[in-house]
Backbone as XML, in Angstrom:
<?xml version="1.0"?>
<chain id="A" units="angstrom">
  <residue number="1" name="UNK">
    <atom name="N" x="76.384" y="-39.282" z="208.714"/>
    <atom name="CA" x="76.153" y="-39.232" z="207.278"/>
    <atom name="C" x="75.208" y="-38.073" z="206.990"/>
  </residue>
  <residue number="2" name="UNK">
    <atom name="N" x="75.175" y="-37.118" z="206.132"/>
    <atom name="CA" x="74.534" y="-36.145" z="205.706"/>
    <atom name="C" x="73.565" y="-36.667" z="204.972"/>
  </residue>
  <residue number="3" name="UNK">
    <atom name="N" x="72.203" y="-35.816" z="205.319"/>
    <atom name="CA" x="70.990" y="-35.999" z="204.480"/>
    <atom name="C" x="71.395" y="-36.489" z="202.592"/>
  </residue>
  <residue number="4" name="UNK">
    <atom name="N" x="72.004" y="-34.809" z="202.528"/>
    <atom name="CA" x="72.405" y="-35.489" z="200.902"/>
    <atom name="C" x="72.730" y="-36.828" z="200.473"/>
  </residue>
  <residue number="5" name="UNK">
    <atom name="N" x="73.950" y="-37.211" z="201.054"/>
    <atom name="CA" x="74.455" y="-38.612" z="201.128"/>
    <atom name="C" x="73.336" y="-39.331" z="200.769"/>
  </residue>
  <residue number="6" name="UNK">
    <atom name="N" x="72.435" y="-39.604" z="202.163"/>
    <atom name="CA" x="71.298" y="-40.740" z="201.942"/>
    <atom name="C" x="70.662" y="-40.900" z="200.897"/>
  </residue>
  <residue number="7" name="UNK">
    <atom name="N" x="70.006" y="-39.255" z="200.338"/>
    <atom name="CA" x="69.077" y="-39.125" z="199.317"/>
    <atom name="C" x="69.635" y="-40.038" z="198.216"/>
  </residue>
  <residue number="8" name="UNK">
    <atom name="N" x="70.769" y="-39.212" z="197.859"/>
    <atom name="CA" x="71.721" y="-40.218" z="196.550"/>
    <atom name="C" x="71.869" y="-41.345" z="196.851"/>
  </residue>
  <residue number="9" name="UNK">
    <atom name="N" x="72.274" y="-41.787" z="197.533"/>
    <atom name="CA" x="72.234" y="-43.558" z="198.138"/>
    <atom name="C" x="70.561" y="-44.137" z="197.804"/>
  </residue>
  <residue number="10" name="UNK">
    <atom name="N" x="69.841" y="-43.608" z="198.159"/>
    <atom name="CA" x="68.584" y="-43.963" z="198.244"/>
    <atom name="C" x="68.010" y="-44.016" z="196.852"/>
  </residue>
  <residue number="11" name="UNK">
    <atom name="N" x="68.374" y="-42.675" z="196.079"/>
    <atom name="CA" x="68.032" y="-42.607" z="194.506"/>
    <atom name="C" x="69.155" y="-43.954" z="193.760"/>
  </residue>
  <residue number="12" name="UNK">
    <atom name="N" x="70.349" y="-44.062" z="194.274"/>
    <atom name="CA" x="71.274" y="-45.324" z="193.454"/>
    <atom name="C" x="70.635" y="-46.543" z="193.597"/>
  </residue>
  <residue number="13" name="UNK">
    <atom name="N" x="69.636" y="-46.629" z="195.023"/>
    <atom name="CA" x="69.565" y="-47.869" z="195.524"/>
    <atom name="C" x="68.500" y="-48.362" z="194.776"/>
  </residue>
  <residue number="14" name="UNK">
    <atom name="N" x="67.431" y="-47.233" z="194.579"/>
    <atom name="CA" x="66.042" y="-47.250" z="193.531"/>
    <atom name="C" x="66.491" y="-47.738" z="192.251"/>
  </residue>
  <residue number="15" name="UNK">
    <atom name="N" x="67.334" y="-46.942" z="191.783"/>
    <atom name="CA" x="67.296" y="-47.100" z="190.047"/>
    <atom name="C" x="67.864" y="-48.815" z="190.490"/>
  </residue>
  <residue number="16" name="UNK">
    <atom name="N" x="68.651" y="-49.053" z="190.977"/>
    <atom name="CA" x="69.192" y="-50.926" z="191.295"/>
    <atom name="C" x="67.635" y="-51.201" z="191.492"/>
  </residue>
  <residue number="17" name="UNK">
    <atom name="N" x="66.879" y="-51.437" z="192.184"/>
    <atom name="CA" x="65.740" y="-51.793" z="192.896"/>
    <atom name="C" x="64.427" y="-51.892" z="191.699"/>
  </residue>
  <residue number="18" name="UNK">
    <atom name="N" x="64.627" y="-50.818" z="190.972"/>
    <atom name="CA" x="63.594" y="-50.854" z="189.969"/>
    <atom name="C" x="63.955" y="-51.527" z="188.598"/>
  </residue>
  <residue number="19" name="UNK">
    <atom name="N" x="65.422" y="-52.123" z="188.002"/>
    <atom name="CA" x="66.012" y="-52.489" z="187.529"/>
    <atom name="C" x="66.179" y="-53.940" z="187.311"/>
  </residue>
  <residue number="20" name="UNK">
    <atom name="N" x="66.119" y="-54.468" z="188.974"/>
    <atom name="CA" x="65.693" y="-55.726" z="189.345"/>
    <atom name="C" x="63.967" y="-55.958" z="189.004"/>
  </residue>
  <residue number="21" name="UNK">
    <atom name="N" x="63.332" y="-55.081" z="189.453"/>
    <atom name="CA" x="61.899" y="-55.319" z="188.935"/>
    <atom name="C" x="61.442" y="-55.179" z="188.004"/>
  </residue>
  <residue number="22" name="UNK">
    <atom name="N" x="61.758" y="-54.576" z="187.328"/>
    <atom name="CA" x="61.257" y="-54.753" z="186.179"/>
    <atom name="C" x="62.421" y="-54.968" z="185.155"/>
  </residue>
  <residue number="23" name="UNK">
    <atom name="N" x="63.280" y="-55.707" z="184.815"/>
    <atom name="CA" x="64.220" y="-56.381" z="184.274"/>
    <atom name="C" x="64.171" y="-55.718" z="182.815"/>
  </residue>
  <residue number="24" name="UNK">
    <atom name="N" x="63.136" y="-55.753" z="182.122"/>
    <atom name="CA" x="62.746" y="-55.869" z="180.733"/>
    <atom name="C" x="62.141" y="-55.085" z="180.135"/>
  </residue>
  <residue number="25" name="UNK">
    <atom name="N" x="62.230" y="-53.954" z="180.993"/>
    <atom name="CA" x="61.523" y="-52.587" z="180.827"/>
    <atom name="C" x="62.638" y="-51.497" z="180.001"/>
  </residue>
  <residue number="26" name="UNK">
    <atom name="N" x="61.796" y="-50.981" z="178.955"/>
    <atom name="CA" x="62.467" y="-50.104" z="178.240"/>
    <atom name="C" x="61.607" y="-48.904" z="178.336"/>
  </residue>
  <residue number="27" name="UNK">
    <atom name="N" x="62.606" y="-47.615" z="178.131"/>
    <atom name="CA" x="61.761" y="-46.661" z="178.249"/>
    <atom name="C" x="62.109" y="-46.245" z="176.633"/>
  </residue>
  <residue number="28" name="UNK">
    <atom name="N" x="60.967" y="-45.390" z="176.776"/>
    <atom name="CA" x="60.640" y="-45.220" z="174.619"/>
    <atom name="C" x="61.077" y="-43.319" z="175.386"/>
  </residue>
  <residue number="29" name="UNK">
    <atom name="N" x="61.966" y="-43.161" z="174.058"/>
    <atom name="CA" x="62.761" y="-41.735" z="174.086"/>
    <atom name="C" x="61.153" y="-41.326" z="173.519"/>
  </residue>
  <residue number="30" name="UNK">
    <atom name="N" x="61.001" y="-39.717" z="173.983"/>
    <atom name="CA" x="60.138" y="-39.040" z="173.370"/>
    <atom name="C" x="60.262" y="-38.034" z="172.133"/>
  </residue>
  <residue number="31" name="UNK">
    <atom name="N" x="58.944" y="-38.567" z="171.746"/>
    <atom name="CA" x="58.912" y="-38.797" z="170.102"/>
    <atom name="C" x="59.445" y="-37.198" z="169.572"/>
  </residue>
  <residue number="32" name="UNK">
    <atom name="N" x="58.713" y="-36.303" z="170.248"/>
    <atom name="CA" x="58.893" y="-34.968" z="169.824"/>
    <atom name="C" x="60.429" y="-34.503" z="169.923"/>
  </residue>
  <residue number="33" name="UNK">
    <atom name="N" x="61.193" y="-34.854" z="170.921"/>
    <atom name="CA" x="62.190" y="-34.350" z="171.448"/>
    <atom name="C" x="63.515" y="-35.267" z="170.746"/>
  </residue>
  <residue number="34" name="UNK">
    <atom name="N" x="63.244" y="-36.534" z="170.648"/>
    <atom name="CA" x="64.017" y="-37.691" z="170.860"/>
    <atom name="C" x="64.989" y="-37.605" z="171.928"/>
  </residue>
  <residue number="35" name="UNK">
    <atom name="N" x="64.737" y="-36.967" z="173.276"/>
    <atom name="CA" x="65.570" y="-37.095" z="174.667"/>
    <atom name="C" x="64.712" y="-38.053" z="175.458"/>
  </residue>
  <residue number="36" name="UNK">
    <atom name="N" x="65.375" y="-38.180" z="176.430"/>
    <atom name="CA" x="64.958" y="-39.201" z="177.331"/>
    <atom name="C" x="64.731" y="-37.875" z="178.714"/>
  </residue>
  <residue number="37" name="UNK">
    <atom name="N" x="63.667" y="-38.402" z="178.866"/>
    <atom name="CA" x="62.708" y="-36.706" z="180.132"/>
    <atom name="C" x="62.709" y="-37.576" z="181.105"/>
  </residue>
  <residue number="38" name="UNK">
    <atom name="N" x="62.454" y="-37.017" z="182.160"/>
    <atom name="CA" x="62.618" y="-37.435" z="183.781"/>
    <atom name="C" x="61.017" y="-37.635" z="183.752"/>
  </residue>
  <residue number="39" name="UNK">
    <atom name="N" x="60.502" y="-37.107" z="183.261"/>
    <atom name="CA" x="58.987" y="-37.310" z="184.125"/>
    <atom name="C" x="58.130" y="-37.714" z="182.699"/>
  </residue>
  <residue number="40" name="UNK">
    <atom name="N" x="58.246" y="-37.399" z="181.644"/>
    <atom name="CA" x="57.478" y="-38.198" z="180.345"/>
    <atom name="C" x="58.004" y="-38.934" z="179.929"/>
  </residue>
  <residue number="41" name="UNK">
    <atom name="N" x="56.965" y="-39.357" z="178.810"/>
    <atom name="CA" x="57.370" y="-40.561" z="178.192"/>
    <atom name="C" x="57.189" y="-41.868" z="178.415"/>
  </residue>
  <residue number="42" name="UNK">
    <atom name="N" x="56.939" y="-43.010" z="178.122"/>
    <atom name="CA" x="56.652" y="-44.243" z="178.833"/>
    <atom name="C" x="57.115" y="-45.487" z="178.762"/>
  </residue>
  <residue number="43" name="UNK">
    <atom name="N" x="57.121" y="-46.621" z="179.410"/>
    <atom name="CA" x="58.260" y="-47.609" z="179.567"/>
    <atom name="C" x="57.483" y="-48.699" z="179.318"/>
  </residue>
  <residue number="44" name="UNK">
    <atom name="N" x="58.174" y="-49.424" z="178.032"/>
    <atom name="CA" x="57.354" y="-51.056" z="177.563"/>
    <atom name="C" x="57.907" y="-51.796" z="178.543"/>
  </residue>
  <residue number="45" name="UNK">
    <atom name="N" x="56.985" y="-52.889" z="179.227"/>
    <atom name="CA" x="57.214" y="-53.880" z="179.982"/>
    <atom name="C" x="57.901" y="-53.085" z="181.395"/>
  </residue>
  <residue number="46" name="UNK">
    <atom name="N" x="57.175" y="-52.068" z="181.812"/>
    <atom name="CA" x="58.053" y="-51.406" z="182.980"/>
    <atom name="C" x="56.521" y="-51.413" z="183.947"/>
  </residue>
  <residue number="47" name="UNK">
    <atom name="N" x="56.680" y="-50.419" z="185.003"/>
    <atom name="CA" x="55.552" y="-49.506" z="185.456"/>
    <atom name="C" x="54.913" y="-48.662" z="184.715"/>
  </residue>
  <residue number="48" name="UNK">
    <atom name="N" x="53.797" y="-48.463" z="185.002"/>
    <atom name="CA" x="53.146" y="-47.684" z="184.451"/>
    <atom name="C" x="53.034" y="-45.638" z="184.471"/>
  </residue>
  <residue number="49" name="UNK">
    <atom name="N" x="53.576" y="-45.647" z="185.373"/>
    <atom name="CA" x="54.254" y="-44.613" z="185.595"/>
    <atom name="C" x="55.150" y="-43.724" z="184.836"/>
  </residue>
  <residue number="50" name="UNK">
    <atom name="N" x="54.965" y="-42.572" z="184.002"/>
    <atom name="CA" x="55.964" y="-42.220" z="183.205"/>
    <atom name="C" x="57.802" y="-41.579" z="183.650"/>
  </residue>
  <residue number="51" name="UNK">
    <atom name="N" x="58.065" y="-41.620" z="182.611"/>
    <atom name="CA" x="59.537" y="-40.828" z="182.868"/>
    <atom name="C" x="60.494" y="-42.246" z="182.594"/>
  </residue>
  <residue number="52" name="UNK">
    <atom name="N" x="61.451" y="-41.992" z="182.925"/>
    <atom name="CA" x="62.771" y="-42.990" z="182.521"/>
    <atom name="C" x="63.072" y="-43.147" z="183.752"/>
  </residue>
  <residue number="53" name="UNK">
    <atom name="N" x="64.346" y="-44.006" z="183.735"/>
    <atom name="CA" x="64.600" y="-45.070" z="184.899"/>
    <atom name="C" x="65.104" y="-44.414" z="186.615"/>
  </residue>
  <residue number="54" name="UNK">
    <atom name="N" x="65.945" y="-43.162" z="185.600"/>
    <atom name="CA" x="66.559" y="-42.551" z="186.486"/>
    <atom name="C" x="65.679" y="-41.045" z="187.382"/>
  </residue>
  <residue number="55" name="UNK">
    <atom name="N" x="64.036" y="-40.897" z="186.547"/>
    <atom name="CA" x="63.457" y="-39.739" z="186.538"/>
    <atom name="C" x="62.335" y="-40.529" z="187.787"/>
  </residue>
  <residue number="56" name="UNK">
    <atom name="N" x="62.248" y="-41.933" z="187.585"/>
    <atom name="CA" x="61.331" y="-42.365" z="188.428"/>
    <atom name="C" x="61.808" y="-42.875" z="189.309"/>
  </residue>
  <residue number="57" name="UNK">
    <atom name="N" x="63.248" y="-43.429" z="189.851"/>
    <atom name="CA" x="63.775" y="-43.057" z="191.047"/>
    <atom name="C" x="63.991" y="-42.107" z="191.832"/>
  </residue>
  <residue number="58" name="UNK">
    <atom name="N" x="63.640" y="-40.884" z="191.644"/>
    <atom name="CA" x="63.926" y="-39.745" z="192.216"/>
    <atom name="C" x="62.848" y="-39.148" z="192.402"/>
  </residue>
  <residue number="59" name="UNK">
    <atom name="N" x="61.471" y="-39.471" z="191.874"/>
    <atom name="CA" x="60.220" y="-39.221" z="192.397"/>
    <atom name="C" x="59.789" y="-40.471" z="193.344"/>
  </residue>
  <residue number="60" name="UNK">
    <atom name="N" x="60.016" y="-41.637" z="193.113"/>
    <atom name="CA" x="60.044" y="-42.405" z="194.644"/>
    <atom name="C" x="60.368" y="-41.882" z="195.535"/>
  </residue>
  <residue number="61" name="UNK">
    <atom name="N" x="61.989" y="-41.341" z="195.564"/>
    <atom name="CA" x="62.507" y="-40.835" z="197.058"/>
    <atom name="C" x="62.111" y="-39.692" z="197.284"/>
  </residue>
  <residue number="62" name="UNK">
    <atom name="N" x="62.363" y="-38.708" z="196.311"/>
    <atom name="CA" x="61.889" y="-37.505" z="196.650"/>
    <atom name="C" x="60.676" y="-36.428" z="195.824"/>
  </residue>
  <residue number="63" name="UNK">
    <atom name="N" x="59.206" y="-37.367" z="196.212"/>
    <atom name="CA" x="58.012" y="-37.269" z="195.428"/>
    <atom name="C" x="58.166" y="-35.701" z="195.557"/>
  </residue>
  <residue number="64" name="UNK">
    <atom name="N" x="58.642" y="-34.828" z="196.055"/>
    <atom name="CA" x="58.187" y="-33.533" z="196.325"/>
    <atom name="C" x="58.607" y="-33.107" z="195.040"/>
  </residue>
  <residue number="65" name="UNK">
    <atom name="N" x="59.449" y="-33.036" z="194.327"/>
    <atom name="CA" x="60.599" y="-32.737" z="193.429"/>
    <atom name="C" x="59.656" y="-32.538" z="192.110"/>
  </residue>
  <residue number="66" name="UNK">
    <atom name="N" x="58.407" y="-33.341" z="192.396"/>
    <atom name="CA" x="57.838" y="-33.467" z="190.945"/>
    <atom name="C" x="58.070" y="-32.021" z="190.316"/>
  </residue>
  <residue number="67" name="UNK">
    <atom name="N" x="57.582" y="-31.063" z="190.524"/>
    <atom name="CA" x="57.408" y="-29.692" z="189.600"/>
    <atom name="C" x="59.186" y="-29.561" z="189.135"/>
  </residue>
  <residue number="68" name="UNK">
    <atom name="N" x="59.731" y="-29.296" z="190.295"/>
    <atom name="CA" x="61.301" y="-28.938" z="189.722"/>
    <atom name="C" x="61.663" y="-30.255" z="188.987"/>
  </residue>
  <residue number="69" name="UNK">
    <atom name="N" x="61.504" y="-31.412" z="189.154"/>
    <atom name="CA" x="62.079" y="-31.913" z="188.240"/>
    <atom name="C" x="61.503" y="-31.984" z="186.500"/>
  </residue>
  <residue number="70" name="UNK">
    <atom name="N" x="60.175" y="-31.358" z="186.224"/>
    <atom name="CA" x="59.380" y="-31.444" z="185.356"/>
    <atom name="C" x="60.332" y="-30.478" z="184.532"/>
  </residue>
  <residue number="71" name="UNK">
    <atom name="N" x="60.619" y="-29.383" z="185.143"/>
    <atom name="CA" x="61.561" y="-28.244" z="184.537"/>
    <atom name="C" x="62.900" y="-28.735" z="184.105"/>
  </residue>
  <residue number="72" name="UNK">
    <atom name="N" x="63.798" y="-29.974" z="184.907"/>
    <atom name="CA" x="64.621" y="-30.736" z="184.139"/>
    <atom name="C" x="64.602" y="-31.330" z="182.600"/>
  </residue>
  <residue number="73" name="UNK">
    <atom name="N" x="63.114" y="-31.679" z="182.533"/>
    <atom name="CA" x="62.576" y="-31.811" z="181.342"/>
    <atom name="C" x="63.213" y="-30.814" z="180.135"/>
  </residue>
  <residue number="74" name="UNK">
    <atom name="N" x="62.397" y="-29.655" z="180.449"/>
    <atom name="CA" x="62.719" y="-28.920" z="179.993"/>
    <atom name="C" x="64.079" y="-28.088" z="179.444"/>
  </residue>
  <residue number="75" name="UNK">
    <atom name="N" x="65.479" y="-28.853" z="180.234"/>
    <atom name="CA" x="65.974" y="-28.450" z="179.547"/>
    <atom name="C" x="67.205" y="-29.044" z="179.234"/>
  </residue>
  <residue number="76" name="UNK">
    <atom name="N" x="66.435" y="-30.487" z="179.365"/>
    <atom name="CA" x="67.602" y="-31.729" z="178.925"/>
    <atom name="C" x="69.075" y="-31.485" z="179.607"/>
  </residue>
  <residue number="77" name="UNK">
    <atom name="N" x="69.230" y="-32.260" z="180.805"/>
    <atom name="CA" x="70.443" y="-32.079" z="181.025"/>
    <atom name="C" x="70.530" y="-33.714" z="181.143"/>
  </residue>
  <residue number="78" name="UNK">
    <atom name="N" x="71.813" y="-34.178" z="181.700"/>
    <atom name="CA" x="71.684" y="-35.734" z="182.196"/>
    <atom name="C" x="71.989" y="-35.731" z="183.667"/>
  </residue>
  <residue number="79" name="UNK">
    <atom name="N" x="72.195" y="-36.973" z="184.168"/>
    <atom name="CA" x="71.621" y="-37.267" z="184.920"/>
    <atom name="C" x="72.473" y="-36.213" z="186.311"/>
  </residue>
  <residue number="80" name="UNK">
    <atom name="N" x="73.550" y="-36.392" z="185.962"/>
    <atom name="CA" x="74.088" y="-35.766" z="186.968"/>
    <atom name="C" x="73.903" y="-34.166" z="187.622"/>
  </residue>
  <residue number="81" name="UNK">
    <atom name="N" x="73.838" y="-33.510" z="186.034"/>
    <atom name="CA" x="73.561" y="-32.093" z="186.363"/>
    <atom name="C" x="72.150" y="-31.977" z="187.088"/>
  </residue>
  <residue number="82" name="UNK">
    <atom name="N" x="71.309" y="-32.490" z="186.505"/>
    <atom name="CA" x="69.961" y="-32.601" z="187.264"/>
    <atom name="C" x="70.012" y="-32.895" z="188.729"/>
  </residue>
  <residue number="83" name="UNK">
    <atom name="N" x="70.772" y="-33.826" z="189.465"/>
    <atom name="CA" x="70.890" y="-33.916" z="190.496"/>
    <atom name="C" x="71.133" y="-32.633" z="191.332"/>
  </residue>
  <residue number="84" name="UNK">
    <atom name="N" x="72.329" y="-32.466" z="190.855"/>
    <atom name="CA" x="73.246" y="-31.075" z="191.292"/>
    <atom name="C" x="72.014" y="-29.868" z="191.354"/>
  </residue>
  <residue number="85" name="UNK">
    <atom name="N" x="71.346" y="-29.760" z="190.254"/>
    <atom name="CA" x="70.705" y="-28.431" z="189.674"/>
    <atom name="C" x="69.559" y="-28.618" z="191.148"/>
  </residue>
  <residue number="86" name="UNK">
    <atom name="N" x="68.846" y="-30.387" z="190.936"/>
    <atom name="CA" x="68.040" y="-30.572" z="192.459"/>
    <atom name="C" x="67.911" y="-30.038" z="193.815"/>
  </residue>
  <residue number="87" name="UNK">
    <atom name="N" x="69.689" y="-30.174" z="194.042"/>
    <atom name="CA" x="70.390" y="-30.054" z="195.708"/>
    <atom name="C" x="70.126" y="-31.160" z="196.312"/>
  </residue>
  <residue number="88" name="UNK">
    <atom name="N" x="69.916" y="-32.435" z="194.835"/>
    <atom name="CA" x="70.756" y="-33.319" z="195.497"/>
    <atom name="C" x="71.441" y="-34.132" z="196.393"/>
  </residue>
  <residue number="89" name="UNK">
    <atom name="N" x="72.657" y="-33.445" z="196.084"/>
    <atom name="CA" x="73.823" y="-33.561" z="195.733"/>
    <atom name="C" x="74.354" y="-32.715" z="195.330"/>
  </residue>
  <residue number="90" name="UNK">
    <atom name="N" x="76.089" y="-32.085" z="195.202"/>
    <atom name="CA" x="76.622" y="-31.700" z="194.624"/>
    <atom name="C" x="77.865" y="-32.340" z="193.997"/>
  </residue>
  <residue number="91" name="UNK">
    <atom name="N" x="78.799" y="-31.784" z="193.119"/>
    <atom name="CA" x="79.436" y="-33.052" z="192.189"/>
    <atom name="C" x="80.836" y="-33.341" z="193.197"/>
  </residue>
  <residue number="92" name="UNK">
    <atom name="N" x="80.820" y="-32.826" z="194.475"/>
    <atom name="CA" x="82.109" y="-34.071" z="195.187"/>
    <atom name="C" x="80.966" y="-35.502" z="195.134"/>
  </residue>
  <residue number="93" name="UNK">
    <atom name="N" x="80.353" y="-35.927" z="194.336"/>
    <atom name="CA" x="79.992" y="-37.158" z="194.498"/>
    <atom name="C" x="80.152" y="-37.837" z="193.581"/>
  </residue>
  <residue number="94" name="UNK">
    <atom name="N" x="81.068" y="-37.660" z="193.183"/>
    <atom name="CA" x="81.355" y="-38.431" z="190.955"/>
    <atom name="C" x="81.011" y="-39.414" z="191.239"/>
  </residue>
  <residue number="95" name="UNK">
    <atom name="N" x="81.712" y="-40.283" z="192.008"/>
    <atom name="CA" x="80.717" y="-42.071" z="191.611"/>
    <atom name="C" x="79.511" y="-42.317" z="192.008"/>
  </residue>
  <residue number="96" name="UNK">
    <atom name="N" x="78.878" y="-41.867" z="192.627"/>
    <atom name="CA" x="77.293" y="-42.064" z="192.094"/>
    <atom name="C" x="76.789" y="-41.859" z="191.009"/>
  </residue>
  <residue number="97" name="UNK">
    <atom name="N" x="76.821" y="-40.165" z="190.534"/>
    <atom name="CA" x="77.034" y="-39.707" z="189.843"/>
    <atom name="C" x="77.060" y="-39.572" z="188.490"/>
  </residue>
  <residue number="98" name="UNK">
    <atom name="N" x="78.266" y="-40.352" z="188.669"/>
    <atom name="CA" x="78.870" y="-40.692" z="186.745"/>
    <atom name="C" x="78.196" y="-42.760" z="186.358"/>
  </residue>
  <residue number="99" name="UNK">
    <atom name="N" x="78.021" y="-43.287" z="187.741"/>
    <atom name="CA" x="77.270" y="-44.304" z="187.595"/>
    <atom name="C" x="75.936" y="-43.878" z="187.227"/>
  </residue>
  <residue number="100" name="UNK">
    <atom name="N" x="75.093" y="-43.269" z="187.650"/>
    <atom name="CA" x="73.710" y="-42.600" z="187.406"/>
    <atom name="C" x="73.792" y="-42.088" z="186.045"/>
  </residue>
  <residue number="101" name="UNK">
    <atom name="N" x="75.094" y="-41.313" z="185.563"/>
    <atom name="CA" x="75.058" y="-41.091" z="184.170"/>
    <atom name="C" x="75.148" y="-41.824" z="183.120"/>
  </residue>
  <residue number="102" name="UNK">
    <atom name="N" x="76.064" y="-42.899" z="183.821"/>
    <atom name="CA" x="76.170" y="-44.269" z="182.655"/>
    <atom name="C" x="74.745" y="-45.364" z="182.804"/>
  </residue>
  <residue number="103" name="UNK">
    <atom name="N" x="74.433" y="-45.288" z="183.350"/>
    <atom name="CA" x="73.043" y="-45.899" z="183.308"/>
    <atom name="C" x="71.933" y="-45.679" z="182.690"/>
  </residue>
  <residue number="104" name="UNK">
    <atom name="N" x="71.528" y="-43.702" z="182.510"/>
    <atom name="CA" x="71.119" y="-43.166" z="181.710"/>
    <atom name="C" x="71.341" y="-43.182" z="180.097"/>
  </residue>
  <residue number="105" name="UNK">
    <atom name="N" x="73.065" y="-43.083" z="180.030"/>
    <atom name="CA" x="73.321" y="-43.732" z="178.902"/>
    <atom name="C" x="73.107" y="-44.681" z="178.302"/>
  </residue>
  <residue number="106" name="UNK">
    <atom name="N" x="73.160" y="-45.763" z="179.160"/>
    <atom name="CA" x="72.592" y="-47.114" z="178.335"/>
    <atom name="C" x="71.303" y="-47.443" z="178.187"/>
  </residue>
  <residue number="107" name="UNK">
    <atom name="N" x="70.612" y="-46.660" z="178.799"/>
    <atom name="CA" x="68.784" y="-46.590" z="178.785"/>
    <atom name="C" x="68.535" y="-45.707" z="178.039"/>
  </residue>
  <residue number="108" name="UNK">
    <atom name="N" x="69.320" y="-44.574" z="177.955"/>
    <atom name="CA" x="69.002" y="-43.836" z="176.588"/>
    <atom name="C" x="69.558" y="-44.502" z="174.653"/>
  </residue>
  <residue number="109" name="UNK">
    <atom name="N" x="70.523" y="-45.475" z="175.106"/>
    <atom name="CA" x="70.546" y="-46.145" z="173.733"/>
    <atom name="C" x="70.060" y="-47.327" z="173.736"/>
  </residue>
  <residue number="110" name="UNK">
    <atom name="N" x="68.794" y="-46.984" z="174.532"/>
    <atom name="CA" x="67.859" y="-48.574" z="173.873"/>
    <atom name="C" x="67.930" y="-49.491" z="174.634"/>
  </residue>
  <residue number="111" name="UNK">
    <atom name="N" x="69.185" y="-49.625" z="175.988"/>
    <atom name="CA" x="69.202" y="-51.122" z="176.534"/>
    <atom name="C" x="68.049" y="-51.006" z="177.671"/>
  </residue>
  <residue number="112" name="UNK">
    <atom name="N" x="67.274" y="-52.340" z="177.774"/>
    <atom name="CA" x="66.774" y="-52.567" z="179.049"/>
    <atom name="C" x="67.160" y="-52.593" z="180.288"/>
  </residue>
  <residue number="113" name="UNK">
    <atom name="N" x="66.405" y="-51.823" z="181.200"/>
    <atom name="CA" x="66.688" y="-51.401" z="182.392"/>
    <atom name="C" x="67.664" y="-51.778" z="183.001"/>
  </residue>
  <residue number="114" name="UNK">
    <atom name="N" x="67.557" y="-53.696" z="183.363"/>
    <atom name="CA" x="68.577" y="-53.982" z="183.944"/>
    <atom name="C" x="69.864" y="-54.510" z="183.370"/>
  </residue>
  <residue number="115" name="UNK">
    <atom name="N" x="70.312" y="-54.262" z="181.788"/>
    <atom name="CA" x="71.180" y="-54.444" z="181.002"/>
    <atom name="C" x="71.616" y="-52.687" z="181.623"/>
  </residue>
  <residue number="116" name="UNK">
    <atom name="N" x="71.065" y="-51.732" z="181.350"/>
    <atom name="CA" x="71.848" y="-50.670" z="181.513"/>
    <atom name="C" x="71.965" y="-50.525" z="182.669"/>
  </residue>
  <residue number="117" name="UNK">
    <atom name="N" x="72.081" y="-51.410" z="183.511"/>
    <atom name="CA" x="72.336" y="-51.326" z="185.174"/>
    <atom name="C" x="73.900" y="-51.897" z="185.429"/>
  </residue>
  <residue number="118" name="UNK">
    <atom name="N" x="73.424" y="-53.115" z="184.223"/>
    <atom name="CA" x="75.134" y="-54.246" z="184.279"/>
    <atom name="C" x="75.963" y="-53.866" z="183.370"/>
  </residue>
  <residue number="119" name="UNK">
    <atom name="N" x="75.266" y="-52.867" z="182.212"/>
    <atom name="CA" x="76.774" y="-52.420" z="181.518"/>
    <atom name="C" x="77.241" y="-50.861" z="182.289"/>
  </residue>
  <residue number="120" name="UNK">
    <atom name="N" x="76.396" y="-50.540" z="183.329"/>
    <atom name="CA" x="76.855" y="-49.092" z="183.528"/>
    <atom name="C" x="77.824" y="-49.529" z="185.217"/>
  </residue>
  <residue number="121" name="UNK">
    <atom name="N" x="78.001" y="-50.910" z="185.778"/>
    <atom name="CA" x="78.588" y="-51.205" z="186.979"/>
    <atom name="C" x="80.020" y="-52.463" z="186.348"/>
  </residue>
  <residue number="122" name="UNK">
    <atom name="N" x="79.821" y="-52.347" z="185.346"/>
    <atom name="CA" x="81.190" y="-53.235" z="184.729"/>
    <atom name="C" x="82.383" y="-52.289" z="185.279"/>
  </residue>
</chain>
């Protein structure tokens, strides 16, 4: 299995993992932007830790990332391109992927963590 592989496995396994823990955690879109940022912004009933669901799985696995992913910020992509833009991953990996994107989606319209976990694996 290739490093990449794991990483993404490891980032899918987080956003599941943090989803389960904190069930009821919403992340609040930022105010200035109204996007949902990988590394700002902050989550009612979550960790204390900023960023959204999918921005703080990927500083679990791969804490190094902080600066480059701060620049994701910057220029709003979702979830997938960010990966890719990372190295990741690249996009022969659609179902992680487009799961990681639909998850984002549903955490970006408001659902709690682990609602946008079960409407993004239907």
């Amino acid at each position: 299995m290739s490093t990449k592989i794991s990483i993404l496995d490891k980032i899918v396994s987080r956003v599941k993992w943090l989803a389960k823990k904190y069930p009821n955690a919403e992340y609040i879109l930022d105010d200035t932007t109204g996007n949902c940022l990988y590394t700002k912004g902050h989550v009612d009933n979550g960790p204390k830790s900023l960023g959204c669901l999918i921005g703080q799985a990927i500083l679990h696995v791969c804490p190094e990332l902080k600066k480059k992913l701060q620049h994701m910020d910057d220029k709003v992509v979702g979830a997938s391109v960010c990966l890719v833009n990372l190295g990741i991953c690249d996009t022969t990996y659609i179902t992680d992927l487009k799961l990681l994107d639909d998850i984002q989606y549903w955490q970006d319209s408001g659902e709690k963590w682990s609602e946008a976990v079960r409407l993004a694996t239907e």
